[in-house]
ROZATOR-954843 format. One record per residue (C-alpha): residue in three letters; x, y, z; residue number from 1. Coordinates in nm, 2 decimals. Each point is the difference from the previous one (the first is absolute). Example, Ala and Ser with C-alpha at 12.3 -4.5 7.8 and 13.67 -1.06 7.14 Angstrom:
<rs>
R   residuo       px       py       pz   num
R       ala     1.23    -0.45     0.78     1
R       ser     0.14     0.34    -0.07     2
</rs>
This chain:
<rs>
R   residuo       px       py       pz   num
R       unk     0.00     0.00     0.00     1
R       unk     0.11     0.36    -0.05     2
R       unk    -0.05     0.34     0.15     3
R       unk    -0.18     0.30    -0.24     4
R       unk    -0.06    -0.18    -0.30     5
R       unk    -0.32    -0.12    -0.20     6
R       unk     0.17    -0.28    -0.17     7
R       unk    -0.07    -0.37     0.14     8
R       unk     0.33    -0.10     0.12     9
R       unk     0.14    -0.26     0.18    10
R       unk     0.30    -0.05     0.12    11
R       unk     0.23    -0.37     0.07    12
R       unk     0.29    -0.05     0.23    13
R       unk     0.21    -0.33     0.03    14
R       unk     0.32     0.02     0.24    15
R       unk     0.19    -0.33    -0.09    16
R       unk     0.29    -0.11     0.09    17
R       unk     0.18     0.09    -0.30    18
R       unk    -0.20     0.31    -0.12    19
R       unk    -0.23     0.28     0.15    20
R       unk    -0.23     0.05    -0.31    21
R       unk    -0.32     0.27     0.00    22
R       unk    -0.23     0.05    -0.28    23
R       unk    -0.28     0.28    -0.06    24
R       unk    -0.28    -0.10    -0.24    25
R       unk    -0.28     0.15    -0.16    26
R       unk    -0.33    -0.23    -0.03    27
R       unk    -0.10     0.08    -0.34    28
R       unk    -0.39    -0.02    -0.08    29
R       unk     0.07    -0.31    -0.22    30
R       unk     0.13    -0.18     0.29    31
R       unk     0.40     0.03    -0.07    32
R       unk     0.27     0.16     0.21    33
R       unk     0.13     0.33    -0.13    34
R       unk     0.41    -0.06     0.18    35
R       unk     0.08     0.37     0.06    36
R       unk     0.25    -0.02     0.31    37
R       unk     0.29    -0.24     0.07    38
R       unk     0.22     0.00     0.29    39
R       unk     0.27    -0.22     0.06    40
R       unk     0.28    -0.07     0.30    41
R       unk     0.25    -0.30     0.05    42
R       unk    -0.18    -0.16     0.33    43
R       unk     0.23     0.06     0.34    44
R       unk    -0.17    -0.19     0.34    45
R       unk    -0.21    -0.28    -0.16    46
R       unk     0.05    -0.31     0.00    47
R       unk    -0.24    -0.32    -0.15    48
R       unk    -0.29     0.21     0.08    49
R       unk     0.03     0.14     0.36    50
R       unk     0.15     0.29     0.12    51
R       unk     0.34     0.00     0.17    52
R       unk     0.12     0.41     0.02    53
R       unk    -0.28     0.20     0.00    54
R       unk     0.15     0.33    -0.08    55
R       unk     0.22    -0.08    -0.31    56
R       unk    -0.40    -0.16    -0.11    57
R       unk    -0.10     0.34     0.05    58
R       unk     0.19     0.14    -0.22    59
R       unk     0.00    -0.18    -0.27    60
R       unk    -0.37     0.04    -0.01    61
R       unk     0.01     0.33     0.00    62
R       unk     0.29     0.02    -0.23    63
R       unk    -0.20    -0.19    -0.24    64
R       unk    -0.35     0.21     0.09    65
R       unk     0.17     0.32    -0.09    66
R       unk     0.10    -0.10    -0.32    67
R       unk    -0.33    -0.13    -0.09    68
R       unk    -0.19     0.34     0.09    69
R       unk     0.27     0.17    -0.20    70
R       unk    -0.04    -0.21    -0.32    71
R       unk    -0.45    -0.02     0.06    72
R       unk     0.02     0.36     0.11    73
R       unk    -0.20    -0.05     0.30    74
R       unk     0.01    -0.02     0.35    75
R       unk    -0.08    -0.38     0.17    76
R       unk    -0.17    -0.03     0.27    77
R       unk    -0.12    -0.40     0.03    78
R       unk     0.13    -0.30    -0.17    79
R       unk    -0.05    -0.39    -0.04    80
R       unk     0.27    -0.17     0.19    81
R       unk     0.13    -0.35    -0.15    82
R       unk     0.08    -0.26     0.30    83
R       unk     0.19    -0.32    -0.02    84
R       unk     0.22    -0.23     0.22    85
R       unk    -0.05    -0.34     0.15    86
R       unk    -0.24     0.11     0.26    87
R       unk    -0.28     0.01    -0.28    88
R       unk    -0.20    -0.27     0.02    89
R       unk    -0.29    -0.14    -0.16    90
R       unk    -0.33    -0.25     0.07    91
R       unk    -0.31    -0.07    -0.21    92
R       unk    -0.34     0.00     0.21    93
R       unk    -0.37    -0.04     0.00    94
R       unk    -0.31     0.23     0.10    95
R       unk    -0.35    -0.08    -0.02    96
R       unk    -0.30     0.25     0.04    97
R       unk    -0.39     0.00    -0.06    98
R       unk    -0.10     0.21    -0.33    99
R       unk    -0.20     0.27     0.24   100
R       unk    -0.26     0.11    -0.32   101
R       unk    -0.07    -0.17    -0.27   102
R       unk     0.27     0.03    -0.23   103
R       unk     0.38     0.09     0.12   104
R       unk     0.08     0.34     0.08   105
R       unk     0.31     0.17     0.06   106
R       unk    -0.11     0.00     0.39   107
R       unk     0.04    -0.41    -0.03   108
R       unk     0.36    -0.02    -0.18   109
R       unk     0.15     0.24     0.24   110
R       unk    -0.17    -0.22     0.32   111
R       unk     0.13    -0.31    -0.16   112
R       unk     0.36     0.17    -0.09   113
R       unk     0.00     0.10     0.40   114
R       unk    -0.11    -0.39     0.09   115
R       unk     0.29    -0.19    -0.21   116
R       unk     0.27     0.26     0.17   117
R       unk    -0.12    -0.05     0.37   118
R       unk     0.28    -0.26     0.07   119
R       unk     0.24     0.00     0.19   120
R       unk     0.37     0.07    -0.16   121
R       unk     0.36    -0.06     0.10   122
R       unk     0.10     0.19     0.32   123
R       unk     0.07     0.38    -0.03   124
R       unk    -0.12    -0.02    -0.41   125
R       unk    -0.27     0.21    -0.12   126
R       unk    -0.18    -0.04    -0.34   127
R       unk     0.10     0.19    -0.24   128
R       unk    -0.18    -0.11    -0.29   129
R       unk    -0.36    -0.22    -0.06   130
R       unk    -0.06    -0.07    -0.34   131
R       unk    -0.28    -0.17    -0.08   132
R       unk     0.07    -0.34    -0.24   133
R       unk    -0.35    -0.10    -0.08   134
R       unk    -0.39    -0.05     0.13   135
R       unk    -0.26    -0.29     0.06   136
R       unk    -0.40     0.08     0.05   137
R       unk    -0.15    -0.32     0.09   138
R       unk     0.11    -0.25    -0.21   139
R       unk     0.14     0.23    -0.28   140
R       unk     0.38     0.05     0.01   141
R       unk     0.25     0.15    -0.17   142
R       unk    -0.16     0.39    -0.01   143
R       unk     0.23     0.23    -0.09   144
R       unk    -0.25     0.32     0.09   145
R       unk    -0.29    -0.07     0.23   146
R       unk    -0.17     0.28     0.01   147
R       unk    -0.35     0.00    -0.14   148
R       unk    -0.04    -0.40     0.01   149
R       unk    -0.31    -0.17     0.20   150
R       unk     0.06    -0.25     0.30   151
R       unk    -0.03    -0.08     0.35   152
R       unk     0.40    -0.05     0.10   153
R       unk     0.33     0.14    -0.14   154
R       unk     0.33    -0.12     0.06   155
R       unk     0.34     0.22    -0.11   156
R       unk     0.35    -0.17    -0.02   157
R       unk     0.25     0.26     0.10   158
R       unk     0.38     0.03    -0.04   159
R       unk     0.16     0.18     0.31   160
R       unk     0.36     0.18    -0.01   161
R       unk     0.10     0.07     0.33   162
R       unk     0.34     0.16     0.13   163
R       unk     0.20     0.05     0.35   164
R       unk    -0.16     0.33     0.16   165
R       unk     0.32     0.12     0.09   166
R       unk     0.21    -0.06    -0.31   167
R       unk    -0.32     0.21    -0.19   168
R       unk     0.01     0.29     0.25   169
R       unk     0.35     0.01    -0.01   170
R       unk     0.00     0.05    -0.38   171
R       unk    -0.30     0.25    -0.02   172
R       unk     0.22     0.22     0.30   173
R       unk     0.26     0.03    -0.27   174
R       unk    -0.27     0.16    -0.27   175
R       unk    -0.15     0.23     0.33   176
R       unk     0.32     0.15     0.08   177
R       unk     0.01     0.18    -0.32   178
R       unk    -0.35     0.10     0.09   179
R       unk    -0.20    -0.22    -0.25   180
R       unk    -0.30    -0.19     0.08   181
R       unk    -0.01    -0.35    -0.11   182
R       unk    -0.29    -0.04    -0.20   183
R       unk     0.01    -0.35     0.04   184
R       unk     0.27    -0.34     0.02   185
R       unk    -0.02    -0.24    -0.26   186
R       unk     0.17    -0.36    -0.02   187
R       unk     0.27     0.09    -0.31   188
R       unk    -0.07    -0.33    -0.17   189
R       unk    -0.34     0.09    -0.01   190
R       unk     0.07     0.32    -0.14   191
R       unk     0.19    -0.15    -0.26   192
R       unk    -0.27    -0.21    -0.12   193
R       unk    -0.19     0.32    -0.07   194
R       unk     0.28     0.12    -0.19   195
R       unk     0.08    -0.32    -0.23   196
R       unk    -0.28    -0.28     0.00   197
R       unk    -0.23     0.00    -0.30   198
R       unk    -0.34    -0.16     0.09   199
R       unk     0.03    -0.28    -0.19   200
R       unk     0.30    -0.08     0.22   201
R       unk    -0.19     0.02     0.31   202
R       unk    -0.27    -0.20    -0.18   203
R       unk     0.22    -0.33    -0.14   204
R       unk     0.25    -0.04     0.34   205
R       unk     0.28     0.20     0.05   206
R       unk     0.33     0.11     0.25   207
R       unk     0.13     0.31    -0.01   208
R       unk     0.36     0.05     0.12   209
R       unk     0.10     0.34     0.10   210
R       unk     0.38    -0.02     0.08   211
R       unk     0.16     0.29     0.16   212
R       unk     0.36     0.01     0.16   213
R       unk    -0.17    -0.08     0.38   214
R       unk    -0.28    -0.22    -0.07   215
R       unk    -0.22    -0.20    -0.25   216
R       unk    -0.38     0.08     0.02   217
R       unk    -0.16    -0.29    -0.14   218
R       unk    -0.40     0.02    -0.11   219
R       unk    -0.23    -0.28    -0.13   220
R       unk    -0.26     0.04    -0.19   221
R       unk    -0.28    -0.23    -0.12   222
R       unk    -0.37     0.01    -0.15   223
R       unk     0.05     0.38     0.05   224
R       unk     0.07     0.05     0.35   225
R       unk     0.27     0.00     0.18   226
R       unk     0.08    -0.33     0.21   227
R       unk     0.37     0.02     0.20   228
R       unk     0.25     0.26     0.07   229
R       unk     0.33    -0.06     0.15   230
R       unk     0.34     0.18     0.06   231
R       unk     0.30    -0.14     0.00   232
R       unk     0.27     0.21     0.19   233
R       unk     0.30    -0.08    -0.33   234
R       unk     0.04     0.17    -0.30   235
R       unk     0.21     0.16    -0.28   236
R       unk     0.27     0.10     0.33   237
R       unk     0.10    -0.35     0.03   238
R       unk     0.13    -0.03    -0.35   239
R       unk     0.23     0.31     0.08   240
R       unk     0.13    -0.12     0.30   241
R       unk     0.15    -0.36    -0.17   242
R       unk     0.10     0.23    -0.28   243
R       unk     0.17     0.22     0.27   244
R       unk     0.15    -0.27     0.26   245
R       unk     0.07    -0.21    -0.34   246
R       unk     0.25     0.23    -0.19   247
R       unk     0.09     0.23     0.29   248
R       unk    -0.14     0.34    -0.11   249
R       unk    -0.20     0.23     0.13   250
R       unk    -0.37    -0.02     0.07   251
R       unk    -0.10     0.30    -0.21   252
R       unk     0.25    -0.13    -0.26   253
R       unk    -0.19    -0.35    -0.02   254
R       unk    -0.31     0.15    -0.03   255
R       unk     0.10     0.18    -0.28   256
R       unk     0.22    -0.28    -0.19   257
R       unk    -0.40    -0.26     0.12   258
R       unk    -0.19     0.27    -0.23   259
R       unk     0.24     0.06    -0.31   260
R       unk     0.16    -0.34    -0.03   261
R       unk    -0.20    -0.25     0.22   262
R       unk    -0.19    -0.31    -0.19   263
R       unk    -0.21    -0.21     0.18   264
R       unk     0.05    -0.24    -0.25   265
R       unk     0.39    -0.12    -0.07   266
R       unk    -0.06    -0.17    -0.34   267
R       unk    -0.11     0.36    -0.13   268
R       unk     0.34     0.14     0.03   269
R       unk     0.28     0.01    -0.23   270
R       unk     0.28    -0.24     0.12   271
R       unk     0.27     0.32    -0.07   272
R       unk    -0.21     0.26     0.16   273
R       unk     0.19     0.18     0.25   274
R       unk    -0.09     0.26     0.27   275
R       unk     0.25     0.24     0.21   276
R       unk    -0.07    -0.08     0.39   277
R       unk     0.08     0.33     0.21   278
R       unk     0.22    -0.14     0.31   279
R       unk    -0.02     0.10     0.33   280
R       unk     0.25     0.18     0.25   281
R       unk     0.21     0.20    -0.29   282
R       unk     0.09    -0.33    -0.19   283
R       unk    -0.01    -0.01    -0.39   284
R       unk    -0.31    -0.07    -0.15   285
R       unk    -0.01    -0.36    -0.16   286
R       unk    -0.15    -0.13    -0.32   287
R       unk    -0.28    -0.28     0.08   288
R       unk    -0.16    -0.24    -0.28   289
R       unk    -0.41     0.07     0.00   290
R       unk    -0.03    -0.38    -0.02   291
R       unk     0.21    -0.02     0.39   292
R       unk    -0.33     0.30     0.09   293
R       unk    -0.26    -0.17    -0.15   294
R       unk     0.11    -0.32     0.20   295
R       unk    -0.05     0.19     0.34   296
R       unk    -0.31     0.16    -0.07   297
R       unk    -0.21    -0.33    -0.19   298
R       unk    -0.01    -0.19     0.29   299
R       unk    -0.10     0.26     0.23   300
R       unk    -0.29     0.13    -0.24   301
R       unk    -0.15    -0.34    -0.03   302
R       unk     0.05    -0.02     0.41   303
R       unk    -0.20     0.29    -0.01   304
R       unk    -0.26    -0.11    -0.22   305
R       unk     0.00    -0.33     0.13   306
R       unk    -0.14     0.12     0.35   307
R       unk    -0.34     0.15    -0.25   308
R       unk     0.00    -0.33    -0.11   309
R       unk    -0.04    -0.16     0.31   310
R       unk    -0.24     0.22     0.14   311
R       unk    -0.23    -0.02    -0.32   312
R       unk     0.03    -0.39     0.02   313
R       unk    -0.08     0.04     0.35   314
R       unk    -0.35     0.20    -0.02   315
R       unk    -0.06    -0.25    -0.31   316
R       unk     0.01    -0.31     0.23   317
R       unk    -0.22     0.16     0.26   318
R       unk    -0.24     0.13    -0.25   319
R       unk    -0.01    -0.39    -0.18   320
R       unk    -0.08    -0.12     0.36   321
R       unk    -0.31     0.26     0.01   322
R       unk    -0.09    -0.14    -0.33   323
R       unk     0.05     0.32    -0.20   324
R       unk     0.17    -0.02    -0.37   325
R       unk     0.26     0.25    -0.01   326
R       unk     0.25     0.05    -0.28   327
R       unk     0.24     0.28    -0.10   328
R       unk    -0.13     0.03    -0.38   329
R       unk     0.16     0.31    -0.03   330
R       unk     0.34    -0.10     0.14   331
R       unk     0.21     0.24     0.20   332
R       unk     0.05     0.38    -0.04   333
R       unk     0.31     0.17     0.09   334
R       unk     0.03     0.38     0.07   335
R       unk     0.22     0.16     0.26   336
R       unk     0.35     0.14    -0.02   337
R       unk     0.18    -0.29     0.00   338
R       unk    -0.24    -0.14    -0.28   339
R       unk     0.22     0.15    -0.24   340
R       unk     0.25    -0.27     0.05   341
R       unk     0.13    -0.12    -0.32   342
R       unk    -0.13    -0.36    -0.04   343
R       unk    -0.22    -0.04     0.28   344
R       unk    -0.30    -0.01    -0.21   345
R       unk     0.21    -0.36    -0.11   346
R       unk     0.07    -0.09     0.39   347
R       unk    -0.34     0.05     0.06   348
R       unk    -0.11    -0.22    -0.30   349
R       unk     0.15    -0.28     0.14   350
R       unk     0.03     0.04     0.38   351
R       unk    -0.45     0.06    -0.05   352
R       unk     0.00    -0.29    -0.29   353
R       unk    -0.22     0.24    -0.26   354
R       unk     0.08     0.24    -0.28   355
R       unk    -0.29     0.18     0.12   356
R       unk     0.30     0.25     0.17   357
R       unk    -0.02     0.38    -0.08   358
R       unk     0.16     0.32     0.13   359
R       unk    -0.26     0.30     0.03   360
R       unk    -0.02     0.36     0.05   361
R       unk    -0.23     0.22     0.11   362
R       unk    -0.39     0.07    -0.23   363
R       unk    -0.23     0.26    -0.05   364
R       unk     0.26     0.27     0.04   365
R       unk     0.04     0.36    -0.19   366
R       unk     0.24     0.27     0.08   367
R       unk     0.38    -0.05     0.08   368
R       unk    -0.05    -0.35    -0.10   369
R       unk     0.39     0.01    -0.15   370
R       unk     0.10    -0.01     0.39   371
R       unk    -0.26    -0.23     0.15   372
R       unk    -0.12    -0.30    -0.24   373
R       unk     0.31    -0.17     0.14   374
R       unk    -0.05    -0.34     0.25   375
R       unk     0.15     0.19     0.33   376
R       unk    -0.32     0.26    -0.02   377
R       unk    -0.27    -0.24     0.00   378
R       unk    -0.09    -0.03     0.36   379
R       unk     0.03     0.42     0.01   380
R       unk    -0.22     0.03    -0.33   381
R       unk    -0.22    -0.27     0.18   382
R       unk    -0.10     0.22     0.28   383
R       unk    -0.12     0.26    -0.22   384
R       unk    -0.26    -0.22    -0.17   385
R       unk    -0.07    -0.13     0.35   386
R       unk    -0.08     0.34     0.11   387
R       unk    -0.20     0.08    -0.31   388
R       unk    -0.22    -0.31     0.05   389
R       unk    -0.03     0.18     0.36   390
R       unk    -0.05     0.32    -0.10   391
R       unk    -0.26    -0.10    -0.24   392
R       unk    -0.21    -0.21     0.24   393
R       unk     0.04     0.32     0.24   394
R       unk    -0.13     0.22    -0.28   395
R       unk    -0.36    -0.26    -0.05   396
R       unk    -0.08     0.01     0.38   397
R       unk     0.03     0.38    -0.02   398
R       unk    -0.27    -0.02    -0.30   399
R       unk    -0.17    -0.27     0.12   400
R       unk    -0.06     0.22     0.37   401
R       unk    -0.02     0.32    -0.20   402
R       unk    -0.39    -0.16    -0.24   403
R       unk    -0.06    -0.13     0.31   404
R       unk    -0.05     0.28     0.19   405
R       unk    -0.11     0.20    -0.32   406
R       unk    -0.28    -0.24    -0.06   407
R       unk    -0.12     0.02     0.39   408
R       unk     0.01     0.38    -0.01   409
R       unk    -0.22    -0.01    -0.31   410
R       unk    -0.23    -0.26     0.19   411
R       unk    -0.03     0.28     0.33   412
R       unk    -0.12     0.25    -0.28   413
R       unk    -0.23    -0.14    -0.15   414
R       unk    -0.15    -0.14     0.37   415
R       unk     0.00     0.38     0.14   416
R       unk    -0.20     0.07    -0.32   417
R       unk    -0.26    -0.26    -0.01   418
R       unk    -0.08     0.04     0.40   419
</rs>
């Protein structure tokens, strides 16, 4: 959100571990986003997701903040905050309700969206997101929209992504200190989905990836709806550590040599390739065959991408033993910063057995595209369609209250007249 404009704005903020990102967009009457503000900062006092020194968070952010405002030409005053880190959690419940008229109204999908998330959740978590998968009225299942239809007894199945209290607060503290107001938190894998996953997608089966330097967000998708969520506290940092404590050079150095010269495949390189490895302590730099670095990082992509693989043939096995059909028909999606590996899209064909393997950027984007339809800005282009969707459904109950109370007004008249 934004101070003294007329423009529909919204604004995104993800503080990885690697990168403190911010993006301004205009919600264009066609439904795109209009980019118009980009702010960028290298990430200092983050770690997998959490928070470990507050004040070099805070600057970053507002780093990053400034320069977005300079570019939009605005002033921010509210964003949506991206949240990740092995403290999000996820579990998939039931809630059952009588249809109070009739048909289903509004009134009776938000009673039985309050039933299916009056659980109990892990100690010191609070929900953070219930998103409905699908609805049953008597003995009709499967509804996508409810609302409208005629029966005695409705039933929602739920998704519910909940996170540690703390580890939330302490990341929203970061955005209040530079006098913002968080608009609201959103699970970055979920946000990513936003920004990436075409329908159809959702619709056949699929897993979306989103691989950053602290963690991988993982989302499942199936018939639609959204089924498991999970992150895993490894990611693109790992590979730059063996590439690091492997050739003895520099951290910042192997992250550098990981993104210009790193395969994830060996067999894609040119035996005679060779790549100049900066040395540490003052020694001479030394000259390194790409086929030596592509040996280092292979196994530890496929490590990486072999713990998705357990966890989706884990929910598959408790889903056969509930007697539900599941299967990836999509395949896998890949977007993240440390998606852009060269040959992972081939380690991921064969660690997920399926050429059904693609990398994506972020859709339905207008504006400074040039900077931001890159894999490392999908989660941040994510929460702008996320608060879209919100500020949309915002904008109907306004309308919705505002006939409302037209229509009773015009009712009073006409009473006073007739008596």
């Amino acid at each position: 959100m934004m101070k003294s404009t007329d423009k529909k704005l919204v604004v995104g903020l993800e503080i990885g571990t690697a990168k403190v990102c911010v993006l301004v967009g205009e919600v264009l009457p066609d439904g795109m986003i209009n980019i118009i503000g980009i702010g960028n900062c290298l990430s200092r006092g983050m770690d997998k997701g959490g928070v470990n020194d507050l004040e070099s968070v805070i600057k970053c952010v507002q780093r990053a903040v400034d320069q977005a405002e300079l570019m939009a030409d605005c002033q921010i005053s509210s964003i949506y905050l991206a949240l990740s880190g092995k403290h999000i959690s996820c579990q998939n419940e039931i809630g059952m309700v009588p249809i109070s008229e009739e048909e289903v109204t509004q009134g009776d999908v938000d009673s039985v969206m309050h039933t299916a998330k009056s659980v109990r959740v892990r100690d010191e978590h609070r929900i953070l997101h219930v998103i409905p998968q699908e609805y049953a009225i008597d003995y009709q299942e499967g509804i996508k929209n409810p609302i409208g239809l005629c029966g005695v007894r409705m039933q929602a199945k739920v998704h519910l992504i909940t996170c540690h209290n703390d580890m939330a607060k302490n990341i929203a503290k970061a955005v209040e200190r530079c006098g913002l107001k968080v608009d609201q938190l959103i699970f970055s894998g979920l946000a990513a989905s936003y920004a990436v996953l075409a329908e159809d997608e959702r619709e056949l089966g699929v897993c979306l990836i989103d691989i950053g330097a602290g963690t991988m967000d993982m989302t499942v998708y199936y018939n639609g709806a959204l089924r498991h969520s999970k992150v895993i506290p490894y990611a693109g940092n790992v590979v730059t550590s063996d590439i690091a404590y492997a050739f003895g050079t520099p951290p910042s150095d192997a992250e550098a040599i990981k993104v210009r010269y790193g395969s994830a495949l060996g067999n894609m390189i040119p035996k005679d390739d060779k790549v100049e490895v900066p040395s540490v302590g003052g020694r001479p730099p030394r000259s390194l065959q790409r086929q030596a670095l592509a040996e280092v990082i292979e196994p530890r992509c496929a490590e990486l991408l072999q713990l998705v693989q357990d966890e989706i043939l884990q929910l598959q096995n408790k889903l056969r033993h509930q007697g539900v059909k599941h299967h990836l028909a999509a395949g896998i999606v890949l977007t993240g910063g440390a998606a852009q590996m060269n040959g992972l899209v081939g380690c991921a064909q064969k660690i997920f057995h399926t050429h059904q393997v693609r990398v994506a950027t972020p859709l339905n984007i207008t504006g400074l595209t040039d900077y931001v339809h890159k894999p490392d800005y999908s989660t941040v282009v994510g929460l702008l369609h996320y608060g879209k969707e919100c500020h949309l459904g915002a904008e109907s109950e306004i309308k919705k209250r505002f006939l409302t109370g037209y229509v009773l007004k015009r009712i009073h008249k006409w009473l006073k007249k007739e008596f």
